[in-house]
C-alpha positions in Angstrom: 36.7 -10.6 26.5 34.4 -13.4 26.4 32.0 -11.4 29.5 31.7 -8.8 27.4 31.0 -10.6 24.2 28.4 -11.9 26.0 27.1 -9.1 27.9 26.4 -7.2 24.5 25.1 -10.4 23.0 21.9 -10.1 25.8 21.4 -6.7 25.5 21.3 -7.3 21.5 18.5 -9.9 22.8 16.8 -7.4 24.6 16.7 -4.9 22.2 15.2 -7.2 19.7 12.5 -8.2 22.1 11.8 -4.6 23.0 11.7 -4.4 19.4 9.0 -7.3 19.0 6.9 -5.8 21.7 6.7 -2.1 20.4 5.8 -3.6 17.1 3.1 -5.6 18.5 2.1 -2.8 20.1 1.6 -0.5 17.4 -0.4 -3.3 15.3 -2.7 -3.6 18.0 -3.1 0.4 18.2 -4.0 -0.1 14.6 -6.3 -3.3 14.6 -8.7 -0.9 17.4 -8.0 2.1 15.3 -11.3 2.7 14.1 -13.4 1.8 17.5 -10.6 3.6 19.5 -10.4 6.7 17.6 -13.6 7.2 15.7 -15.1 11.1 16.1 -18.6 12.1 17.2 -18.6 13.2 13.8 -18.2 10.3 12.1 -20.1 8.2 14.3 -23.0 10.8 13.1 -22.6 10.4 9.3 -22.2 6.5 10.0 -25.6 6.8 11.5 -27.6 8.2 9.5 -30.1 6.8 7.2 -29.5 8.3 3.5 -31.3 5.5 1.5 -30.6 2.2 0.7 -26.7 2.3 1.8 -24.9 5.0 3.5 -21.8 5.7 1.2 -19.8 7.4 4.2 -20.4 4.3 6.3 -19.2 1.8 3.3 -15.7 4.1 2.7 -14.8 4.2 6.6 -15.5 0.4 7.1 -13.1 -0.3 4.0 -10.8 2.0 5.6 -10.8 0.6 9.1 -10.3 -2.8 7.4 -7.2 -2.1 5.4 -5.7 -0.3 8.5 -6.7 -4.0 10.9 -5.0 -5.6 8.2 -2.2 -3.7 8.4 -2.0 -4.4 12.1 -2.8 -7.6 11.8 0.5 -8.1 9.5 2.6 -6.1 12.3 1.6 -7.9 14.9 2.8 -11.2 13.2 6.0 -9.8 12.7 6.3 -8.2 15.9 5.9 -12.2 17.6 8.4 -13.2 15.1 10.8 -10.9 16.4 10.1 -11.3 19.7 10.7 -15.3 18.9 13.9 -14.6 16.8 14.9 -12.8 20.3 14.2 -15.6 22.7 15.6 -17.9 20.3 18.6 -16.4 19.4 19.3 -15.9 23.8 21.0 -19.0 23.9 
């Protein structure tokens, strides 16, 4: 009885973990988000020069920077977790 209680005790572990680490990685997709998945297109309207400030450019920045945020914020959670699992092995 006690094997088993413990068997399912460090797969619980390991599924927190797991858990941690596909967090982390999502927050990390999302903190590159805007370098890793920015369009020809966009990279176009970011560069060109339409007077004093380029209105395009200003709304994807804000963009990209709520969405690292967001990651950012995931990925501190996801080391909690992970932490939570290692700590919660013994």
């Amino acid at each position: 009885m006690y094997k088993a209680v413990l068997q399912m005790r460090t797969s619980l572990t390991k599924i927190v973990i797991l858990t941690g680490l596909i967090i982390n990685l999502i927050a990390s997709m999302l903190i590159g988000y805007g370098r890793i998945f920015r369009s020809i297109k966009t990279i176009e309207k970011e560069s060109r020069n339409e007077g004093p400030e380029n209105v395009h450019e200003e709304k994807h920045r804000l963009i990209e920077t709520r969405i690292a945020q967001i990651g950012a914020v995931l990925l501190s959670i996801g080391f909690a977790v992970q932490i939570y699992g290692v700590l919660s092995d013994d």
